[in-house]
VEXSETOR-167178 format. One record per residue (C-alpha): residue number from 1; residue in three letters; z, x, y. Coordinates in steps of 0.02 Angstrom, whole numbers, always signed. Layout:
 pos code     up   east  north
 NUM  ala      Z      X      Y
...
***
This chain:
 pos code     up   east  north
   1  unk  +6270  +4927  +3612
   2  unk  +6239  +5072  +3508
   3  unk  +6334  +5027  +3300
   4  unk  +6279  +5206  +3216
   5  unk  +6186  +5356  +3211
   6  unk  +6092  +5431  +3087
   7  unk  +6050  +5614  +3084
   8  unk  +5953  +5729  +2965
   9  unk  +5902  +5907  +2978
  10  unk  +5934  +5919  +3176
  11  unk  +5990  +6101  +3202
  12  unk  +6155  +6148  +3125
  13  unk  +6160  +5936  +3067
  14  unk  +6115  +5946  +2895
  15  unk  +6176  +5767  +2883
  16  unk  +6267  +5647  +2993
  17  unk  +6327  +5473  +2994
  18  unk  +6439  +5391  +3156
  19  unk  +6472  +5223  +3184
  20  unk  +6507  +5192  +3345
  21  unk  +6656  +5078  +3432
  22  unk  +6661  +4961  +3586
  23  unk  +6750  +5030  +3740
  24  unk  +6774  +5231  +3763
  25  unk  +6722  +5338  +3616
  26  unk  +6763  +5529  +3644
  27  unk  +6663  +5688  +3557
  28  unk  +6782  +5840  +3536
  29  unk  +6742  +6000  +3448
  30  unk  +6786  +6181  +3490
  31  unk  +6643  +6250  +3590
  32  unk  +6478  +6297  +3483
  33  unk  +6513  +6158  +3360
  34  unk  +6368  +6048  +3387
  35  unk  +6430  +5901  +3500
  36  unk  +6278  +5904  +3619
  37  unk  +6168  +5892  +3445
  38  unk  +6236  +5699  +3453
  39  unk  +6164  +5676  +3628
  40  unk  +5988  +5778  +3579
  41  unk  +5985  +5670  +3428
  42  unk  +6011  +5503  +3548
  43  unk  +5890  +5582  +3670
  44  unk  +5746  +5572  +3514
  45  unk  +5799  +5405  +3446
  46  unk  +5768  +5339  +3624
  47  unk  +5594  +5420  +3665
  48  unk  +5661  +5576  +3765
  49  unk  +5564  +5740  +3751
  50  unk  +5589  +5845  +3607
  51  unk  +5522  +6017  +3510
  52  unk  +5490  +6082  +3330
  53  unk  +5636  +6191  +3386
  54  unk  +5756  +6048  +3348
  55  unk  +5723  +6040  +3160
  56  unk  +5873  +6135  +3060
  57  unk  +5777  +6304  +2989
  58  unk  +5716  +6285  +2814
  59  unk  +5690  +6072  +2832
  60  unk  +5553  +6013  +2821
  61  unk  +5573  +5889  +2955
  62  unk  +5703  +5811  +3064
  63  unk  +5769  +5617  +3074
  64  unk  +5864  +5502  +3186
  65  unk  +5909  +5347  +3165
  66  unk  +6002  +5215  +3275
  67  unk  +6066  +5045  +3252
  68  unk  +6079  +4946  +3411
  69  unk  +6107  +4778  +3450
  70  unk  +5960  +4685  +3513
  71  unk  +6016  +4597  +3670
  72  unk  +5923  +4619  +3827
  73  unk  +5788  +4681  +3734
  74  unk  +5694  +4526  +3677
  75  unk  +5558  +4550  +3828
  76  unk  +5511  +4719  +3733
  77  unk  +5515  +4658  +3546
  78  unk  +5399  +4528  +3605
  79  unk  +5271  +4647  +3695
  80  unk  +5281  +4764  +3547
  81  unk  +5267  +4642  +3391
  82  unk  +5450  +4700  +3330
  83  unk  +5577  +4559  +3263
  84  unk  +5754  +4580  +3260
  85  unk  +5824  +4563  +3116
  86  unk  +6003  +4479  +3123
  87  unk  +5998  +4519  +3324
  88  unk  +5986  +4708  +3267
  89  unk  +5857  +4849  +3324
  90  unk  +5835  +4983  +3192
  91  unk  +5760  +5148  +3288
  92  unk  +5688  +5292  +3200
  93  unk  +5607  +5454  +3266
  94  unk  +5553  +5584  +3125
  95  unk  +5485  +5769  +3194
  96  unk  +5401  +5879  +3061
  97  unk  +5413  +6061  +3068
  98  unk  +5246  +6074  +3142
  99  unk  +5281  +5964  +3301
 100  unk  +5211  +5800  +3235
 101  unk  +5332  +5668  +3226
 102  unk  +5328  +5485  +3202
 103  unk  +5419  +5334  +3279
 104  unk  +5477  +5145  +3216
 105  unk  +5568  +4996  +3284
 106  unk  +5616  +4900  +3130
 107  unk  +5490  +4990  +3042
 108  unk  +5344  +4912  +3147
 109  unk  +5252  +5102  +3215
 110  unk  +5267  +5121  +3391
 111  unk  +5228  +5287  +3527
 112  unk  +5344  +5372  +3622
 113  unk  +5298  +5303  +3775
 114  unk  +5345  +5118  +3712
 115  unk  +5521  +5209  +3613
 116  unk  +5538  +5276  +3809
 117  unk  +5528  +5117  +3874
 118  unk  +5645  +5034  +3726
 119  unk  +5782  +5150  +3768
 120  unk  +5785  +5115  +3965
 121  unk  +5853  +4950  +3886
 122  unk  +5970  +5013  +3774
 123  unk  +6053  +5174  +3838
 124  unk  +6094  +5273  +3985
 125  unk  +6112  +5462  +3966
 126  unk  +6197  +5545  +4104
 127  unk  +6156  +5755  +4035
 128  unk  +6207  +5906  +4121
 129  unk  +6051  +5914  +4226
 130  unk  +6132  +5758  +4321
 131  unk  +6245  +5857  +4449
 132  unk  +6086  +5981  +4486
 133  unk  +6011  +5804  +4531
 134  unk  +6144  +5776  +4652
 135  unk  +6106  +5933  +4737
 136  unk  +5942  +5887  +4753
 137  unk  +5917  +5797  +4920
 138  unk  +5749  +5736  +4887
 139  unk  +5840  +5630  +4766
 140  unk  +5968  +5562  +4856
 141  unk  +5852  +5437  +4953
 142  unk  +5820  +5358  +4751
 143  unk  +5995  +5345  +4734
 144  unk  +6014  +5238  +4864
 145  unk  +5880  +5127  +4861
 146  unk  +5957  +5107  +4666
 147  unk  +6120  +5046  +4756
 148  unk  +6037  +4948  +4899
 149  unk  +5966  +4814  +4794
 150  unk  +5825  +4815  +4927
 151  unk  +5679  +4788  +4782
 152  unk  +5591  +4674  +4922
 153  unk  +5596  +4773  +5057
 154  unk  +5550  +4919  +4936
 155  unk  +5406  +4823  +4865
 156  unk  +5341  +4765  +5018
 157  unk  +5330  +4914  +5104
 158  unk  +5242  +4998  +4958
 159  unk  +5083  +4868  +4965
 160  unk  +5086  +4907  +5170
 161  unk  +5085  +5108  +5148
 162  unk  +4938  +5073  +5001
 163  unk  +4844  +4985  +5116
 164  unk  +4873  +5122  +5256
 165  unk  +4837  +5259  +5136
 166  unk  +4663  +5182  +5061
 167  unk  +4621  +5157  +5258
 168  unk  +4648  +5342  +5281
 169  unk  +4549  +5397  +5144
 170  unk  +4406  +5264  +5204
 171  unk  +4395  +5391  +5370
 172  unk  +4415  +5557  +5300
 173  unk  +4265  +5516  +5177
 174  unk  +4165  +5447  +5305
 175  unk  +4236  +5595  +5458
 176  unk  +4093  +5734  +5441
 177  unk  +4054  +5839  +5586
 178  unk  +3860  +5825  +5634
 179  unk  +3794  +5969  +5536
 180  unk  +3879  +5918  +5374
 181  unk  +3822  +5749  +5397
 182  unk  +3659  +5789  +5444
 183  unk  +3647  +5903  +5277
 184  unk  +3707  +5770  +5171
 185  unk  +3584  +5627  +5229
 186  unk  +3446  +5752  +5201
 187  unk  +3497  +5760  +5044
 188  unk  +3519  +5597  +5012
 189  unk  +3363  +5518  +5067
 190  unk  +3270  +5657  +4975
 191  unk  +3338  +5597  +4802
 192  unk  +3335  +5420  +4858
 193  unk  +3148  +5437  +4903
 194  unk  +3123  +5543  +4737
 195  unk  +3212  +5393  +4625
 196  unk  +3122  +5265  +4715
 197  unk  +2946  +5327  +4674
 198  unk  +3016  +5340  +4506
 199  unk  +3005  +5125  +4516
 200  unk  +3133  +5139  +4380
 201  unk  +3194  +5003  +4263
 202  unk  +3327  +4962  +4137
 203  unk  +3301  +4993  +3951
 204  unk  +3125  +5057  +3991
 205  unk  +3161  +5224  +3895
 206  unk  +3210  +5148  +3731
 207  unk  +3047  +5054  +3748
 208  unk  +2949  +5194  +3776
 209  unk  +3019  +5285  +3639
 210  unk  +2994  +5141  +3513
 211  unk  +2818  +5131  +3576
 212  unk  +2792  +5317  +3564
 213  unk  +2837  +5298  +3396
 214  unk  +2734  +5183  +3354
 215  unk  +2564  +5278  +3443
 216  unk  +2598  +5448  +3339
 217  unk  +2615  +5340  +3162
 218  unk  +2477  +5234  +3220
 219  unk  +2336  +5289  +3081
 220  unk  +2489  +5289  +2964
 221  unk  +2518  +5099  +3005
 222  unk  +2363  +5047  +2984
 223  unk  +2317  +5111  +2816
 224  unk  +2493  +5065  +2769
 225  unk  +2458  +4868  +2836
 226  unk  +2290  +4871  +2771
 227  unk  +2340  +4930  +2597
 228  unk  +2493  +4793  +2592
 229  unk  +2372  +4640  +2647
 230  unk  +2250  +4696  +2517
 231  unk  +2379  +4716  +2381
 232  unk  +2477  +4540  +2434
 233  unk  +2298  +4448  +2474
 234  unk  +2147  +4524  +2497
 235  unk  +2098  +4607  +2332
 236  unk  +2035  +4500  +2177
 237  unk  +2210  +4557  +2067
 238  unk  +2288  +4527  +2247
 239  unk  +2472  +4453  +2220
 240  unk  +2425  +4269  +2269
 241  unk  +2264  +4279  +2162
 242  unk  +2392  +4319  +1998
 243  unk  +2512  +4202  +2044
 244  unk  +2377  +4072  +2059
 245  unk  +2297  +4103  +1888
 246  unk  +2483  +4089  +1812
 247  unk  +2494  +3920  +1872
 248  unk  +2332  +3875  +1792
 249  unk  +2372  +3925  +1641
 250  unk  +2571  +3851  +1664
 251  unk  +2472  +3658  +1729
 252  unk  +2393  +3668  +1548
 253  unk  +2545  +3740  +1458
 254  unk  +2675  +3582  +1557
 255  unk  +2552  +3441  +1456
 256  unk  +2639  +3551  +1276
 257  unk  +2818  +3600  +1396
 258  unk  +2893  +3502  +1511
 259  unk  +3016  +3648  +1508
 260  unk  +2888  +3745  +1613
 261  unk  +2904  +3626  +1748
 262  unk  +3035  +3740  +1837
 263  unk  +2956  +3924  +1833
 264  unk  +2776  +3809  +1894
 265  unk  +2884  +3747  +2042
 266  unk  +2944  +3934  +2072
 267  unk  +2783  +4023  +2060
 268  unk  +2713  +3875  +2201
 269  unk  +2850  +3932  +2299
 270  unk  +2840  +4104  +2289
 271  unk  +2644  +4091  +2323
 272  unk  +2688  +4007  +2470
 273  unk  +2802  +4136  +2529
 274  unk  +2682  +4294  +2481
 275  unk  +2547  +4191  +2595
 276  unk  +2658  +4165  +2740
 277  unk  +2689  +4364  +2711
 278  unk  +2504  +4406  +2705
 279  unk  +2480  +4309  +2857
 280  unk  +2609  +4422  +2964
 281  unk  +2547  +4598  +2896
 282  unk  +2390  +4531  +2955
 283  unk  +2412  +4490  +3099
 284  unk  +2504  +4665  +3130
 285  unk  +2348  +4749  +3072
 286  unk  +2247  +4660  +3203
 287  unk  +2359  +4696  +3327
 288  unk  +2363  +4875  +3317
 289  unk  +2265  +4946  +3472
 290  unk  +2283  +5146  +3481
 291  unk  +2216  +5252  +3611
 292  unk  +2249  +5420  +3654
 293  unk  +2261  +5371  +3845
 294  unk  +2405  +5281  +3801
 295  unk  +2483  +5381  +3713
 296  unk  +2451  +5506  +3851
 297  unk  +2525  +5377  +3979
 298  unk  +2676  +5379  +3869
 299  unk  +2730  +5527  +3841
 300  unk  +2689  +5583  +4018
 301  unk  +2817  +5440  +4071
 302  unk  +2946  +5484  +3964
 303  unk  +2925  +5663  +4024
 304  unk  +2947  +5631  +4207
 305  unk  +3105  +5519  +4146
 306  unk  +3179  +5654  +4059
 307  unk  +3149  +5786  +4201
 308  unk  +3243  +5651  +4333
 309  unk  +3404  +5636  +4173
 310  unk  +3394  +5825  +4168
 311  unk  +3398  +5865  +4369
 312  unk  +3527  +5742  +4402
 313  unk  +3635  +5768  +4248
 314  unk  +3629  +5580  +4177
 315  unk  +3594  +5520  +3994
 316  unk  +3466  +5393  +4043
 317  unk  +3384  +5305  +4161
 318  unk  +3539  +5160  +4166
 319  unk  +3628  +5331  +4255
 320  unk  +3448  +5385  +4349
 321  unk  +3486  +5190  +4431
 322  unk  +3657  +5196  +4446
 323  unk  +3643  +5363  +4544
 324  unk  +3497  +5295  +4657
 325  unk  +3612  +5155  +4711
 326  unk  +3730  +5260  +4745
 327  unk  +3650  +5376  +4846
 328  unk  +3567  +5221  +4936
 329  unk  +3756  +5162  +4981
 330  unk  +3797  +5326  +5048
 331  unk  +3641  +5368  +5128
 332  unk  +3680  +5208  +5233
 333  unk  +3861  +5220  +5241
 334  unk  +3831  +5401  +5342
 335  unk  +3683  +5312  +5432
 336  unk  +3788  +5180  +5472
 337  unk  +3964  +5292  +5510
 338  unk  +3991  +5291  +5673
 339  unk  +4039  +5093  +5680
 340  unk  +4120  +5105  +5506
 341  unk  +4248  +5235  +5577
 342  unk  +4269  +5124  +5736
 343  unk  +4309  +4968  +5625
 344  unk  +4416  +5090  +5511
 345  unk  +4517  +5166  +5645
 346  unk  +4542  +4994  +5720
 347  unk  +4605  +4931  +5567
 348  unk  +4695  +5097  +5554
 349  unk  +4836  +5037  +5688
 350  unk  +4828  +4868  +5625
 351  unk  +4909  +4960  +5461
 352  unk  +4992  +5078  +5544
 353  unk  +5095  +4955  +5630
 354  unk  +5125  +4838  +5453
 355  unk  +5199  +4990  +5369
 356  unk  +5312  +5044  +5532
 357  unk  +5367  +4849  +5531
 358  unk  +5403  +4856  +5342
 359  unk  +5486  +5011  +5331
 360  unk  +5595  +4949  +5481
 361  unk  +5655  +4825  +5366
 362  unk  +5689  +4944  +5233
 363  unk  +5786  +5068  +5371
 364  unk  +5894  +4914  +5396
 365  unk  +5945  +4885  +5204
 366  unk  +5971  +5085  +5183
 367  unk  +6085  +5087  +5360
 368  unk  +6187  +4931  +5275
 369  unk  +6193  +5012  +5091
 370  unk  +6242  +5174  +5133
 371  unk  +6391  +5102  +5255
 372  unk  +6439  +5021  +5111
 373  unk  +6404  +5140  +4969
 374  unk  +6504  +5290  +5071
 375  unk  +6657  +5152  +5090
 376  unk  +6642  +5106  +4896
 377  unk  +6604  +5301  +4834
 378  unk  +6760  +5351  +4947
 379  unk  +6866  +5227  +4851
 380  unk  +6817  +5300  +4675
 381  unk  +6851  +5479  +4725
 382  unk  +7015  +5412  +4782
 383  unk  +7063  +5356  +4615
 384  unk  +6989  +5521  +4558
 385  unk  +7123  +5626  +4618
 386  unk  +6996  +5668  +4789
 387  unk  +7101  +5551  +4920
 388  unk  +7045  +5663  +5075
 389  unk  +6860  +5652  +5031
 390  unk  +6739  +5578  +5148
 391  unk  +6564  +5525  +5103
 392  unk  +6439  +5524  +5221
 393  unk  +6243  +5420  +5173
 394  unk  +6139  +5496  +5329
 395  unk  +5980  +5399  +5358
 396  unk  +5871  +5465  +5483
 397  unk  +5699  +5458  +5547
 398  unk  +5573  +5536  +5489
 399  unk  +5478  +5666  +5608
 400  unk  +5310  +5693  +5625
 401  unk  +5144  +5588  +5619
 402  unk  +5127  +5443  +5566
 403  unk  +5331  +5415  +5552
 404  unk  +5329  +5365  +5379
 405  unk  +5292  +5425  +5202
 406  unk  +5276  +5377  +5026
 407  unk  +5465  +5316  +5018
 408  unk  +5454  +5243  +5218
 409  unk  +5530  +5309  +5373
 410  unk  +5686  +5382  +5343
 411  unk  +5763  +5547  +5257
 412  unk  +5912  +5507  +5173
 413  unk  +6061  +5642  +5150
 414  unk  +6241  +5640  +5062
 415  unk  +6374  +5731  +5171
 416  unk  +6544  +5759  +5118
 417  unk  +6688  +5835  +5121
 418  unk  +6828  +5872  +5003
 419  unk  +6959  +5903  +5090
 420  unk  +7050  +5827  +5260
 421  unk  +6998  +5917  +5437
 422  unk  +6813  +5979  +5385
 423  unk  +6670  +5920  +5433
 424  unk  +6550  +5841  +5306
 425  unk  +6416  +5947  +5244
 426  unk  +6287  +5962  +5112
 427  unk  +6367  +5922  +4946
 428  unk  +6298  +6090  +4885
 429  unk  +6388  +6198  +5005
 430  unk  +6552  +6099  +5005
 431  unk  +6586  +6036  +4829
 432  unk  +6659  +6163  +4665
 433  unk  +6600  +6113  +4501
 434  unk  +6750  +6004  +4480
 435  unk  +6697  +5902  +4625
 436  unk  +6534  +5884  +4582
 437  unk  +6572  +5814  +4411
 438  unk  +6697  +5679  +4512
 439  unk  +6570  +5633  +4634
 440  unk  +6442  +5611  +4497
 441  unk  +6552  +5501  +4410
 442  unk  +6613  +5394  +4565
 443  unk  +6404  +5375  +4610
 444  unk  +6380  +5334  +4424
 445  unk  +6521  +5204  +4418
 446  unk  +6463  +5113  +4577
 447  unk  +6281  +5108  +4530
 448  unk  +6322  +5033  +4352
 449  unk  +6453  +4907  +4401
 450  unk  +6280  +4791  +4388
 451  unk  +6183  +4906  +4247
 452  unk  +6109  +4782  +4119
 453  unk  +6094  +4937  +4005
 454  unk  +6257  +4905  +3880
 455  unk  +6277  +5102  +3845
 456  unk  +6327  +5244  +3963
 457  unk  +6316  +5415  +3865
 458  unk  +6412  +5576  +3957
 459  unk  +6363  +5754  +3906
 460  unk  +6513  +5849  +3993
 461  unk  +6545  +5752  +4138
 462  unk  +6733  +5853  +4149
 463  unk  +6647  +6009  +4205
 464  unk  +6758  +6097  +4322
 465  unk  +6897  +5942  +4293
 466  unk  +7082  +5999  +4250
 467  unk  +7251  +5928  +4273
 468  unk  +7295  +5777  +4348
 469  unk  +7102  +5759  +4410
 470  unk  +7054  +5746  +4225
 471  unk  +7184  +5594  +4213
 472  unk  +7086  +5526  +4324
 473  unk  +6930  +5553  +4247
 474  unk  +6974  +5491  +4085
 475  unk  +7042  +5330  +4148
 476  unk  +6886  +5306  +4231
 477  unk  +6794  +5315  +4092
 478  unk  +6908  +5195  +4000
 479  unk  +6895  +5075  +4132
 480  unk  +6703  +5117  +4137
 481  unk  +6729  +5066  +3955
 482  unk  +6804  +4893  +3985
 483  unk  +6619  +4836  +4062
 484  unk  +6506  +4927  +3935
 485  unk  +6507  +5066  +3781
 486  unk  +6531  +5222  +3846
 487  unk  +6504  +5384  +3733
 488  unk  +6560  +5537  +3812
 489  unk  +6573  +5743  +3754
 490  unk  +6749  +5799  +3828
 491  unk  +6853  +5987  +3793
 492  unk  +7012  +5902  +3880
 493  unk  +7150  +5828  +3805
 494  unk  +7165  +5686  +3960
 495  unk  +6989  +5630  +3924
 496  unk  +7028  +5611  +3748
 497  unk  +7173  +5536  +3745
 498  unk  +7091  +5373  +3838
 499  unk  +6978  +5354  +3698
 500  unk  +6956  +5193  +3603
 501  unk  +6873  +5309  +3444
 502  unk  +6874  +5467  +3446
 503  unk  +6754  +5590  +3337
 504  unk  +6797  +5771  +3289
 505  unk  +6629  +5879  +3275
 506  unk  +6671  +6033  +3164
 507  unk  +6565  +6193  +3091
 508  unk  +6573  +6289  +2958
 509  unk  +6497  +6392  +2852
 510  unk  +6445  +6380  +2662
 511  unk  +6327  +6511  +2554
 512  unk  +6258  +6599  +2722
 513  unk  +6221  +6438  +2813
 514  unk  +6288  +6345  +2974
 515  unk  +6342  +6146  +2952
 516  unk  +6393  +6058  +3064
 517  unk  +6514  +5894  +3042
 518  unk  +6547  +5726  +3146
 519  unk  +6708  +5630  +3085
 520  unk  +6808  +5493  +3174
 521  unk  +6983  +5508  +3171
 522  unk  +7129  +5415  +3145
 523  unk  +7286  +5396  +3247
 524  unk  +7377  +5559  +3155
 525  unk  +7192  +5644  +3172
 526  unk  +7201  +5631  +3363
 527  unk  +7364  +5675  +3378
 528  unk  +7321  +5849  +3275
 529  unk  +7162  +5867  +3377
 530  unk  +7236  +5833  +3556
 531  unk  +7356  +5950  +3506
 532  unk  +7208  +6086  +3476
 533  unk  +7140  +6043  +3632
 534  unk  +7320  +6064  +3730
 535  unk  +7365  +6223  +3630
 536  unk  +7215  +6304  +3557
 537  unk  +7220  +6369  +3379
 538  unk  +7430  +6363  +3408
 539  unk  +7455  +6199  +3348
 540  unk  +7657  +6176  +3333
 541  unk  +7791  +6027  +3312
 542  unk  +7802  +6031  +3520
 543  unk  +7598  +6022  +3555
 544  unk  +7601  +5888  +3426
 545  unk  +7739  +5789  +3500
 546  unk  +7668  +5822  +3661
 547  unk  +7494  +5745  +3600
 548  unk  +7583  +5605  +3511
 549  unk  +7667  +5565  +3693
 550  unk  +7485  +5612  +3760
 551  unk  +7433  +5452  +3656
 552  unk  +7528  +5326  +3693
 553  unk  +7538  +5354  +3889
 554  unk  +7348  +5344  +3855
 555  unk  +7387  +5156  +3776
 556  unk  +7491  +5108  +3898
 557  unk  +7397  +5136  +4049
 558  unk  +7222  +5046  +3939
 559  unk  +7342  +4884  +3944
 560  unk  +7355  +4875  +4123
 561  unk  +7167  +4898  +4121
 562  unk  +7127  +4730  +4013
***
């Protein structure tokens, strides 16, 4: 459930606080206000797409900030590393005027993509764009797989047409006609007989680099080894010849000192140490074995490596024997197509006939579910002031080869009609904007009779809706309400008048700038604003009685509800 909102700096918002009530809560405002800044302020809080655009000119930066409760959301604070504090998510989504913007969960830093993912837990935002969804008919077949509850059949049927689909790409890789075949293996065996004579080997190039090294400092190395063994050994004021007279004269001095007896003990150890040393330049010095054929041998290798890394765009040899197994694989995989396509194409039907069996299955659930969500859709536009309406869920096969798609075998259509005596048709040749709003709602109600997601948030579902239709609608909503928190942007006085809180968004202007208010009324508040909403700007003792009566039919008809 969504407690507050938080807003700073979001377009004509300078700043905005709204807690928010269980049940119905209603946004009015004349026109232009600013109510739809609420939703595009709940849109950002819950990791929906937003733009520098929606920082108020002159800020420096935007903010929202929710409060929700935490339940149902424990899954995702564990994933994340966020802890609840008191059962309570604190959500915050900051966008600069230069498009960057930041994100936390109870101050713990999170992306977008994991704030997305929060608020598919938390809220449901039903915008404008919803109806144009409707209309869509690619969409519909998502809508009712939502409503089927099929999520095995679904599932299963997805692994089969995988399968199917890897299968198929198997043979079209390995399908060349015999010129472009023949062309390829050319090709092939050509680099795979040029890498080969290359005998190459891991991490040879960083040893031939090291040693190349090593052969153009060579006279450089020796003098330097020679000097060191000389200066740590082999001259007569040599290192260990100094350190050895000290001792002498520190054996005679320890007879006067016995305080001497530690730097003795040292200088034995460190002549140990500067022989042990000695010993290893040494032995570097006599292993140092230059020859300019070598180095020749060397280089020339390294050459021909780099030439291969050049031609065949790699960084090293690692990528020059990467590529040659490659080309090996597909130099026999073409040599070797013919009975690769034979056991593809036979394990082509085997596929083929998993994913017609599983979507079969799925056909089933979609028949079943649309029988019933037509029957259950039907009743809700009933109760919306629609009682002639007939809802039609057409599921039929798909044509073509193979029979089946990404989503299985069927196309799946809504059909209605609005009226008793025609014939049902595509929704968006036979419903008015009116209807379209009503049908909207009735699918919406249906599919969130088992929504986990507490809130439902409605950016002008009453499009189109007057009269005794938007009586209808508004005591949907506040039996919508009963199950979950439902927020919801309304211009009608029917709508309103069903709310359980109800917030007045105002504008106005001070010293040549637009601000923009959000306040939640009290019982003579609605009354005065119902009474705007029934009689405009002519607000008189009879639209105020008539909003006062407005209200308390409204209570009424919420008791039968509980």
């Amino acid at each position: 459930m969504l407690k507050s909102l938080h807003i700073e700096n979001i377009a004509v918002v300078e700043r905005a606080d709204v807690e928010f009530r269980e049940g119905l809560n209603v946004l009015t405002g004349e026109t232009g206000a600013g109510k739809s800044i609420i939703i595009d302020a709940l849109y950002a809080v819950t990791g929906g797409r937003t733009s520098r655009e929606l920082v108020r000119t002159g800020a420096d930066k935007c903010l929202a900030a929710a409060v929700f409760d935490a339940a149902g959301t424990e899954d995702w604070c564990a994933e994340n590393g966020v802890e609840p504090e008191e059962d309570t998510l604190i959500v915050q989504r900051s966008i600069s005027a230069d498009g960057r913007g930041s994100c936390r969960v109870n101050g713990v830093p999170v992306t977008v993509a994991q704030l997305r993912q929060l608020g598919g837990y938390l809220v449901d935002i039903h915008g404008q764009n919803d109806g144009r969804q409707l209309l869509d008919e690619s969409r519909h077949i998502d809508y009712l797989d939502a409503f089927s509850g099929a999520e095995g059949e679904l599932s299963a049927y997805r692994a089969a047409y995988a399968a199917f689909q890897e299968n198929e790409r198997e043979i079209a890789r390995l399908s060349l006609d015999d010129d472009t075949r023949r062309r390829l293996a050319e090709s092939l065996a050509y680099r795979v007989q040029e890498l080969e004579k290359a005998s190459l080997k891991a991490g040879e190039e960083a040893e031939l680099e090291s040693r190349s090294t090593l052969l153009r400092n060579g006279e450089k190395l020796r003098e330097a080894t020679e000097g060191a063994f000389d200066a740590l050994y082999g001259d007569e004021s040599s290192a260990v010849t100094l350190a050895g007279q000290a001792r002498g004269y520190l054996a005679r001095a320890r007879g006067w000192s016995q305080d001497l007896a530690a730097a003795d003990d040292a200088i034995q150890e460190a002549v140990s140490l500067l022989e042990d040393a000695a010993e290893r330049v040494r032995d570097v010095r006599d292993g140092l074995d230059f020859s300019p054929a070598e180095f020749d041998r060397v280089e020339g290798r390294l050459a021909e490596l780099r030439r291969l890394e050049r031609k065949f765009s790699v960084v090293d040899e690692a990528g020059l024997i990467a590529l040659y197994q490659e080309s090996a694989d597909r130099l026999a995989e073409i040599e070797y197509s013919g009975e690769a396509l034979e056991g593809l194409y036979q394990k082509r039907d085997e596929l083929k006939a998993a994913c017609v069996a599983a979507a079969g299955k799925l056909t089933q659930a979609r028949v079943k579910a649309g029988k019933e969500l037509a029957k259950r859709v039907e009743q809700e536009l009933k109760e919306l002031s629609m009682p002639s309406a007939r809802f039609e869920t057409s599921v039929e096969p798909l044509s073509g080869e193979p029979g089946f798609g990404p989503k299985g075998a069927d196309s799946v259509c809504f059909r209605m009609s609005a009226n008793a005596g025609e014939k049902p048709g595509r929704i968006a040749k036979i419903a008015s904007g009116g209807e379209l709003s009503r049908i909207m709602l009735a699918l919406k109600t249906v599919f969130g009779e088992n929504d986990p997601v507490p809130t439902a948030v409605f950016d002008e579902i009453d499009t189109g809706v007057s009269g005794v239709a938007a009586s209808r609608v508004g005591e949907k909503l506040a039996r919508m309400g009963r199950r979950r928190q439902v927020l919801c942007i309304s211009h009608l006085p029917q709508i309103a008048a069903m709310a359980d809180a109800q917030y007045c968004i105002e504008k106005r202007e001070a010293k040549g700038r637009t601000y923009t208010t959000v306040e939640e009324l009290d019982g003579q508040g609605r009354a005065r604003e119902l009474a705007r909403l029934i009689g405009g700007d002519n607000i008189s003792e009879s639209t105020l009685s008539a909003a006062a009566e407005q209200l308390r039919a409204a209570e009424k008809t919420k008791e039968t509800m509980l």
